[in-house]
N, C-alpha and C positions, 0 to 999 in steps of 0.2 A: 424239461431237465434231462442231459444226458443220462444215462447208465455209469460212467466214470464219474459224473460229481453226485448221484444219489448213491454210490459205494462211498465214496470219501464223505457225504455227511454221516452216513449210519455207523461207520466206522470211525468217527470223529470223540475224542480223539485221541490218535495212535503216535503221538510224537510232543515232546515237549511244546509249551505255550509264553511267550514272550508278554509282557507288559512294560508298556515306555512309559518310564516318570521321568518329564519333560524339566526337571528339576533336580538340582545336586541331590547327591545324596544326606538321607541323615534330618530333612526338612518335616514338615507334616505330611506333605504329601504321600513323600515314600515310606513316611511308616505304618501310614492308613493300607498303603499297595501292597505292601509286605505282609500284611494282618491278614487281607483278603488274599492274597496270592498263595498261599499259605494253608489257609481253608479251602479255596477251588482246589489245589494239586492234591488235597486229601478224596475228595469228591469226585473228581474225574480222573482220580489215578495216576496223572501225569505229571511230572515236573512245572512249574510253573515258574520261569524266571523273570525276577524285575529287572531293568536296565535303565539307568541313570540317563538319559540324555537332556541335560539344562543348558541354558542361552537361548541367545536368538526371545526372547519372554514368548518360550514356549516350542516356538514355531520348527528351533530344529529338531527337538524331539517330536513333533508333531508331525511334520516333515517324513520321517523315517517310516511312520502308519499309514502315513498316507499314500505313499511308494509300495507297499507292503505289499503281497499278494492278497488276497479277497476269502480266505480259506477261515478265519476262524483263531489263527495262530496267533498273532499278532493285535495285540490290543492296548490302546494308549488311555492312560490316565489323565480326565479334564477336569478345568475349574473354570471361572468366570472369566479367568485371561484368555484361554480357548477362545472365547467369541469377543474377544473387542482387538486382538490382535490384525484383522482387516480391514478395521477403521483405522490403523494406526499406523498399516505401513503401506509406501506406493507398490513396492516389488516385495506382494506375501507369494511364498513360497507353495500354496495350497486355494482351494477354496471352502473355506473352512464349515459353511451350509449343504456341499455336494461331495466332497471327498469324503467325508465320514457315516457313518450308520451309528443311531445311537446304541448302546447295549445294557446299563444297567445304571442307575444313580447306587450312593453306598450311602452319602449322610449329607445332611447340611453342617457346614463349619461355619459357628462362630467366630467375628475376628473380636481377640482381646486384646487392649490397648497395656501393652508391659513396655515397663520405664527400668532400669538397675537401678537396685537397692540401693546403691550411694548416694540416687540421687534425695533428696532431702524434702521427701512429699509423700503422704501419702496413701489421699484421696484425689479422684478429679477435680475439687473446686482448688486446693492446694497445688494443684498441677498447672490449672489455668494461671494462677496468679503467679508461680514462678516462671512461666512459660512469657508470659506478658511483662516480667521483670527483665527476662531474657528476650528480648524481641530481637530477632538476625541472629541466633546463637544455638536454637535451637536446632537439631538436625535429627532426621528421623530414617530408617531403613525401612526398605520398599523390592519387590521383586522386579521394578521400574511404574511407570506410569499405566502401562499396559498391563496390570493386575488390582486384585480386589484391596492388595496393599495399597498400591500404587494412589486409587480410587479415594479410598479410606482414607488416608493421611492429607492428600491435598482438600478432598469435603470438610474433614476435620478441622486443618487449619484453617481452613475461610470463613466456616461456621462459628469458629469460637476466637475468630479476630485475631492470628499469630502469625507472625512471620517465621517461616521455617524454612530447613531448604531440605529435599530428599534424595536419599545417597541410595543410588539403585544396583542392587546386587541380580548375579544369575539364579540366586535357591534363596531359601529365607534362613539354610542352614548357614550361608556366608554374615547374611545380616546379623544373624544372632549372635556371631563372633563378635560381630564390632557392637551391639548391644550391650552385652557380658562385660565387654572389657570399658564402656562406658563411650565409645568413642564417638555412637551415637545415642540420642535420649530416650528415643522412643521406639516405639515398632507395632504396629498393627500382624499380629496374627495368631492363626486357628490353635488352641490351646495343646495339640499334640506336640509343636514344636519348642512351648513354654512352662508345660508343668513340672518334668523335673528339674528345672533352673528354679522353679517358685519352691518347689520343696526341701531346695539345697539353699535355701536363701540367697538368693542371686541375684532372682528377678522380682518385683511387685507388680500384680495386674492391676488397675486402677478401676478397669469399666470392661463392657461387654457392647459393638457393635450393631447388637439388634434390636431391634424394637423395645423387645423386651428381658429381662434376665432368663439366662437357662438354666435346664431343672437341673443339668447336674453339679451347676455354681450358683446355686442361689444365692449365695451371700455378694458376690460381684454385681454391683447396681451399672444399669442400663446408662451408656454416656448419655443418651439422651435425656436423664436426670438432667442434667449439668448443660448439656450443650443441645437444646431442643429440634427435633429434627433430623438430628444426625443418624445417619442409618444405613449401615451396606454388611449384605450377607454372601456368605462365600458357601462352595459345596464341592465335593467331589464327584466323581463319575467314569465312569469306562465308555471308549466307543471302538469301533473297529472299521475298517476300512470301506468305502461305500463297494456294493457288490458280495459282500459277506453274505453267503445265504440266508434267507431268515432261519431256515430250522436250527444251525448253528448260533445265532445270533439269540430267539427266545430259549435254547436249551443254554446257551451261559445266563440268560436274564432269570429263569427259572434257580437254576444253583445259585446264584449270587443271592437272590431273594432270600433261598433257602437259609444259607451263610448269615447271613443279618440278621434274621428272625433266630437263630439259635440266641441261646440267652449268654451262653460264653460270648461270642463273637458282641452281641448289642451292648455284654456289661462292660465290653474292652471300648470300644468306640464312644460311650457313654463316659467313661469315666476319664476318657482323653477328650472329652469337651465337647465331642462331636453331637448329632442329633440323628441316629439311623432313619434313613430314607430308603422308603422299595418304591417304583414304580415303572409301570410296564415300559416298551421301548417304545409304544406310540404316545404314551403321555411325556415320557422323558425327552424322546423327539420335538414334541411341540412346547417343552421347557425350553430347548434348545435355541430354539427359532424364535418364542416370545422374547427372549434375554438379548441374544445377537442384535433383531432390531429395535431392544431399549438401547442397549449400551452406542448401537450406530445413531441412534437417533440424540443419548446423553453428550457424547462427542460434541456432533454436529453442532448444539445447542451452547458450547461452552468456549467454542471457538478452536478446539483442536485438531488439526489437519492431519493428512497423512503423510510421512516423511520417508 
C-alpha cells in the first residue's frame, strides 16, 4: 500500500459519502437508505447523502458505482434485482460479480401481496376466487421482470392458475400510484412502501411472501396457506465499487452492524416489516454469489433469454 492511500484510509472519512438508490424516490428502498444514511452520518461525522438514480431495473443507478472511484465514498444500495439483471440483458452495462465489493446487508424484506380497498376481497382464498372470475383482467405492478416483484407476481400467477398481465414501473413508488388509485389490483412489495396506505385505509395486505409469517405481522397468513409453494424473499444491502480498500470497506460493515443492533434503528426497521440482518462482508459476499447463480440458473430453466 502506498503512503497516499494508507493517509486517505486513516483519514477516511473527511468529505461527504454518497449512496445510490437505484430506484425513484419515496419507494422502500429509499426509505430504508434514508434510515440508515442517517445513522452512518451521525457515526462517522460526515454528511451522508442518498441519490435517487431509478431505470434501466437498476442498472443505471448501478452503473453510476460502478464508474465511481474505489475510495469508500460512493456506495450503492442492492436488492435481488442487482443479481439477475445479467441474465436479463444482452448489453449489461457492468459486471455485476467483479465490479462490485460487498459492504454490509441491513435486513431481509418481506414481499406483501396489497390489493386497494375497493377491491371487494378480503382474504387470499377470496382473492383467488375473484381473481379466477377475472381471468385476463387482472393486472398487477412490478419494478419489471428483473426484480423480486417482477419474480413474485408472475410465480404467483402460475402457481395459483390466473391469467394476469404486469404493468412494469421504474420504482415501486410509481406502481403504488396506480395501485391507490386502483388502476392496477395488485402489487407484490416490502411492507415499508405499504403500511401507511394500510393505516390510512387505502390498501389491504392479504399474505406475506415467505415461507412463513413474520414476527412483526403475525396476523398476515403466509400465501403459501392458499397457494402452496409459493415463495420469494427480497432483502436489502450496500456494496461499493470493486477495489474499495477493505479497511474502508469492514470499518463501514462494522458501523452499519453497529446501526442495526441499536434498538432505535432494529425497532424502526421491524416495525416497517423488515427483518434486521448483520453479516460480515465475506458471508454477504458469498450470499451474493449463491443468489446470482440461482436466479442465472431460475432464468435459464424457464425459458427466459437475454434481450
Amino acid at each position: 500500500m502506498s503512503v497516499t492511500a494508507a493517509l486517505a484510509q486513516a483519514d477516511f472519512p473527511n468529505r461527504p459519502l454518497k449512496i445510490v438508490v437505484p430506484y425513484a424516490a419515496g419507494g422502500g428502498a429509499d426509505q430504508v437508505t434514508r434510515l440508515i444514511s442517517l445513522r452512518l452520518g451521525e457515526r462517522l461525522k460526515q454528511t451522508v447523502i442518498v441519490e435517487n438514480r431509478g431505470g434501466g431495473s437498476n442498472t443505471i443507478g448501478m452503473s453510476v458505482v460502478a464508474k465511481s472511484p474505489p475510495d469508500g465514498y460512493t456506495l450503492g444500495l442492492v436488492t435481488p434485482t442487482f443479481l439477475m439483471t445479467q441474465s436479463m440483458m444482452k448489453q449489461h452495462p457492468y459486471d455485476t460479480m467483479k465490479d462490485f465489493a460487498a459492504v454490509a446487508m441491513l435486513g431481509d424484506a418481506p414481499l406483501f401481496l396489497a390489493i386497494p380497498s375497493s377491491l371487494p376481497v378480503n382474504n387470499m382464498k377470496e382473492f383467488l376466487a375473484y381473481s379466477r372470475a377475472h381471468q385476463g383482467q387482472m393486472n398487477w405492478a412490478s419494478g419489471g421482470s428483473t426484480s423480486t416483484q417482477g419474480l413474485a407476481g408472475l410465480q404467483f400467477s402460475a402457481m395459483a392458475d390466473l391469467k394476469t398481465t404486469q404493468i412494469q414501473y421504474k420504482g415501486s413508488s410509481q406502481g403504488m400510484t396506480d395501485l391507490l388509485s386502483g388502476r392496477v389490483q395488485f402489487m407484490f412489495n416490502p411492507m415499508p412502501s405499504i403500511i401507511g396506505h394500510v393505516k390510512n385505509g387505502q390498501l389491504k395486505v392479504l399474505g406475506v411472501a415467505s415461507s412463513e409469517r413474520v414476527s412483526a405481522y403475525p396476523e398476515i397468513p403466509a400465501i403459501s396457506d392458499t397457494v402452496p409453494g409459493f415463495h420469494m424473499a427480497g432483502w436489502f444491502g450496500l456494496v461499493a465499487p470493486a477495489g474499495t480498500p477493505t479497511a474502508i470497506v469492514e470499518r463501514l460493515n462494522r458501523e452499519i452492524g453497529d446501526i442495526i443492533r441499536s434498538a432505535e434503528t432494529r425497532n424502526s426497521l421491524i416495525e416497517s416489516g423488515l427483518e434486521p440482518r448483520i453479516m460480515s462482508t465475506a458471508d454477504m459476499g458469498k450470499k451474493l454469489h449463491a443468489e446470482y447463480t440461482k436466479y442465472a440458473k431460475t432464468f435459464a430453466e424457464v425459458g427466459i433469454k437475454p434481450e
